[in-house]
C-alpha positions as CSV (number, residue, x, y, z in Angstrom):
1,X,-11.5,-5.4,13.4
2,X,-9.1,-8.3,13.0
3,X,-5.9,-8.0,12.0
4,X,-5.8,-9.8,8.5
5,X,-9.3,-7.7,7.3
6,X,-8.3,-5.8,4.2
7,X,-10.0,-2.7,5.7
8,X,-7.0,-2.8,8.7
9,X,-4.4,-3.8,6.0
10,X,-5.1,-0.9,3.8
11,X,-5.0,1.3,7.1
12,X,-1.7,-0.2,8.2
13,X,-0.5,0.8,4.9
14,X,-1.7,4.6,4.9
15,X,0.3,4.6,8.3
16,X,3.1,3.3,7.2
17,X,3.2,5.7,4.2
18,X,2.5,8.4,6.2
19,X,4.8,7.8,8.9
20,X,7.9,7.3,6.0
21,X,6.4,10.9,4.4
22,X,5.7,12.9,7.8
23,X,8.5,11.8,10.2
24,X,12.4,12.5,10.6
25,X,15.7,10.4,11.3
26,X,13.9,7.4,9.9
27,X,16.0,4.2,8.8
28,X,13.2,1.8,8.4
29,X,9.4,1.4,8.8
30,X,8.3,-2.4,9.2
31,X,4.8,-3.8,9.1
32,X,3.1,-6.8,8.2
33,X,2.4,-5.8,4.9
34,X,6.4,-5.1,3.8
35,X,7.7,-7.8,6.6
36,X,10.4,-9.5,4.3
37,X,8.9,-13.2,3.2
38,X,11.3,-15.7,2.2
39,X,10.5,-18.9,0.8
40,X,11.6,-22.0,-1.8
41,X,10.2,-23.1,-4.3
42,X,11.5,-26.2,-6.7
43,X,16.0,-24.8,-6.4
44,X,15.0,-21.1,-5.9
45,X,14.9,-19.2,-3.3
46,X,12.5,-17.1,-2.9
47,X,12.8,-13.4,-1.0
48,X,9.9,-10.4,-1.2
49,X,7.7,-8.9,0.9
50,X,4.6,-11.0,2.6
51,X,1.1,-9.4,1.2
52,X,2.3,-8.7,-1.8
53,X,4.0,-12.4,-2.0
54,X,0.9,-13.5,-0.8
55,X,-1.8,-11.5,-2.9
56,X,0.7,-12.6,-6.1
57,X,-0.1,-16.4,-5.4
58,X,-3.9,-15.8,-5.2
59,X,-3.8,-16.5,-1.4
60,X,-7.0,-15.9,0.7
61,X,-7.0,-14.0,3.9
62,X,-6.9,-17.1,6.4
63,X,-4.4,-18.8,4.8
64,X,-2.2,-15.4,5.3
65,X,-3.1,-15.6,9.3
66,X,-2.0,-19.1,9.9
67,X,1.0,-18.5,8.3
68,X,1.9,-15.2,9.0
69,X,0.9,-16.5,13.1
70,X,2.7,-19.8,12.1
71,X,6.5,-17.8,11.0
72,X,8.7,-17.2,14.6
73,X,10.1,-13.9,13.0
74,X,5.9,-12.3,12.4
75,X,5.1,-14.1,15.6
76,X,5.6,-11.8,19.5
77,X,7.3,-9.4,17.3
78,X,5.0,-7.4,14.1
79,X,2.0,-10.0,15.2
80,X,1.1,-10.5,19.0
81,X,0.8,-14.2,20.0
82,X,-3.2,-14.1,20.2
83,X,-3.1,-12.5,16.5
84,X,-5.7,-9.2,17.8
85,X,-2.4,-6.9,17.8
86,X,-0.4,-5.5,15.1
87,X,3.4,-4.1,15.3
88,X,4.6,-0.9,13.4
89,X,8.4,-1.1,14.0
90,X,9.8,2.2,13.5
91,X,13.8,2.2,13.1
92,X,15.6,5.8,13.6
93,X,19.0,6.8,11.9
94,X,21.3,5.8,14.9
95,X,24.3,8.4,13.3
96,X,23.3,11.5,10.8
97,X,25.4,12.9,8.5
98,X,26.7,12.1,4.9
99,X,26.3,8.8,3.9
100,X,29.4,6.7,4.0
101,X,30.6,4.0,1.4
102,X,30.8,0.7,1.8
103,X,34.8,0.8,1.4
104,X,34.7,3.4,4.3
105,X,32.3,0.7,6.4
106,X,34.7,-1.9,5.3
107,X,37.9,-0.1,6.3
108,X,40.1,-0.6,9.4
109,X,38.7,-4.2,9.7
110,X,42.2,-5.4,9.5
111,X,43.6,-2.9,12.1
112,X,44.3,-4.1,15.3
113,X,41.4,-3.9,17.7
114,X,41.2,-0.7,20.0
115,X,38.3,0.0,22.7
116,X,36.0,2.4,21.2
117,X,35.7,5.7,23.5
118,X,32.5,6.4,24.9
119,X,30.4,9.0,23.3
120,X,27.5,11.1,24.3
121,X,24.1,11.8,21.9
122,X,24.5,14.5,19.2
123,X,28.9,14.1,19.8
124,X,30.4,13.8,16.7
125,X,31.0,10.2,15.8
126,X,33.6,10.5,13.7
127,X,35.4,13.1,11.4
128,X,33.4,13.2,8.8
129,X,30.4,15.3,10.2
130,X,28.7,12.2,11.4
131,X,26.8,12.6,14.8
132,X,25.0,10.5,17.1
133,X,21.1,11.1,17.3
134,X,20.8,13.8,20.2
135,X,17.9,14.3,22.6
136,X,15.8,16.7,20.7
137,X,16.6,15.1,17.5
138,X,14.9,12.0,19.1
139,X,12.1,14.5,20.6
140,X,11.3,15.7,17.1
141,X,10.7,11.7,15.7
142,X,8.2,11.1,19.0
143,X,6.5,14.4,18.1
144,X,5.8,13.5,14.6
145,X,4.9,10.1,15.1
146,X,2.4,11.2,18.4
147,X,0.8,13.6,15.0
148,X,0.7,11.2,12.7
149,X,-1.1,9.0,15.2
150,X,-3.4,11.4,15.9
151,X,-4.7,11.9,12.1
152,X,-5.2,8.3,11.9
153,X,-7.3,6.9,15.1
154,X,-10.7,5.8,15.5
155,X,-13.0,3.5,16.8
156,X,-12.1,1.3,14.5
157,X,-8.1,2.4,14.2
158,X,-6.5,2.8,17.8
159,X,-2.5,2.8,17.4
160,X,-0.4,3.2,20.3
161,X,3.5,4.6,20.6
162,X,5.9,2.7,22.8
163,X,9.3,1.6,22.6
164,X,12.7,3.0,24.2
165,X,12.9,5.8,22.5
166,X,9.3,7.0,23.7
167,X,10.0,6.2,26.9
168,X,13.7,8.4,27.0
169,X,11.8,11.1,25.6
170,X,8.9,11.1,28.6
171,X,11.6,10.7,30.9
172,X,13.7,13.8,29.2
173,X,10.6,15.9,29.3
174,X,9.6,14.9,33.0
175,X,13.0,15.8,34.3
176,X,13.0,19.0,32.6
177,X,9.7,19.9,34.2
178,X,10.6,18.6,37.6
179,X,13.7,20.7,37.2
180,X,12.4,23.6,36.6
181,X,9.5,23.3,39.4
182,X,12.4,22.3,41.8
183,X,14.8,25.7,40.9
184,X,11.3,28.0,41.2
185,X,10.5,26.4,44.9
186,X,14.6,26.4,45.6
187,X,15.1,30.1,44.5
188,X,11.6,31.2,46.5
189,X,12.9,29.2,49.6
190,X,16.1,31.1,49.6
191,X,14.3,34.2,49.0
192,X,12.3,33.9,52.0
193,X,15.1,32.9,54.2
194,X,16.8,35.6,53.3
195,X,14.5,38.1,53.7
196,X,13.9,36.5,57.4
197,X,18.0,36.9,58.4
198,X,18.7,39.8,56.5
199,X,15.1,42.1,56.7
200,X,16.0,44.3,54.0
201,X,15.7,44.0,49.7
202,X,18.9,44.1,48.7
203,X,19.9,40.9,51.3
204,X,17.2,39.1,49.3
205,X,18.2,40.4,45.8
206,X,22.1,40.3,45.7
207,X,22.7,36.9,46.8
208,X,20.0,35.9,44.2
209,X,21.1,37.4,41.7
210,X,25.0,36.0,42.5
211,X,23.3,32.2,42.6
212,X,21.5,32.6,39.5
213,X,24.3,34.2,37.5
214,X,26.5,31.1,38.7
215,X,23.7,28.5,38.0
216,X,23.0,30.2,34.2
217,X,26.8,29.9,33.7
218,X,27.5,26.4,34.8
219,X,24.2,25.1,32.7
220,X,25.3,27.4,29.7
């Protein structure tokens, strides 16, 4: 179906509502339907969102896909350049924790400038019990959005999840696989050249049992 039908629009929205209901961490959820439209009119200007802008002004459905393909911001970013494909930008919570103030956001502008030290995901950002997004955190969001996905496509509906954050989280989860393959074929390896220098069990099972002891204790 194209893009501006109000059978796809009213999909988009149930997706978008779901996805703002179903999935954690979220900041923002952007579509075509709540992209922010600004306009003037006479010495106003004015800001809302583009359908319902649109629907409010008795607009038809074409005049809505010219402009919408028309606007630089809709365009290569919530509408692809031919207009068949749709954008759902999905933003996560970069740092959880209490919310902070805007004095607090506003403070230590008029320090003098100092590098800021590197941190790792899920360290503590600062000390108010604010933490960067950690791995699994970031695991959980793919999860629920691979669900919610799921409960909406069709023939007629076929959404599909990219983006950085998807792509970390395959790469997380093939590293963990490929680690633990690669420990199993290690530890067997060493179990059967053992068993070839030393031809006895306890050659085989003490020095195992020394290397895994080490390797539990250095991964925690």
């Amino acid at each position: 179906p194209e893009v501006f039908d109000e059978g796809f629009l009213e999909r988009l929205v149930a997706l978008h509502a779901q996805i703002e209901r179903d999935v954690p961490h979220l900041e923002e959820v952007t579509i075509l339907v709540n992209a922010r439209f600004t306009r003037g009119e006479d010495d106003a200007l004015i800001v809302g969102e583009l359908l319902q802008d649109w629907r409010a002004r008795g607009g038809e459905a074409p005049g809505l896909q010219r402009m919408a393909m028309d606007h630089p911001l809709y365009r290569d970013n919530l509408l692809s350049r031919s207009g068949a494909l749709a954008a759902v930008v999905v933003e996560t919570r970069a740092i959880l924790g209490p919310e902070v103030s805007e004095e607090d956001l506003l403070s230590g502008f008029e320090d003098d400038f100092a590098p800021t030290p590197h941190v790792s995901a899920g360290a503590p950002a600062d000390g108010n019990g604010r933490r960067f997004l950690s791995p699994v955190e970031n695991a959980e969001v793919v999860d629920a959005l691979q669900d919610v996905l799921a409960a909406h496509r069709s023939e007629q509906f076929a959404p599909v999840l990219s983006g950085s954050p998807v792509i970390v989280d395959a790469f997380d989860r093939a590293t963990m696989k490929d680690l633990a393959a690669c420990s199993a074929a290690s530890m067997a390896m060493i179990a059967v050249v053992l068993a070839w220098f030393f031809r006895r069990t306890s050659g085989v099972l003490l020095p195992n049992v020394v290397v895994s002891g080490a390797t539990v204790m250095t991964f925690g």
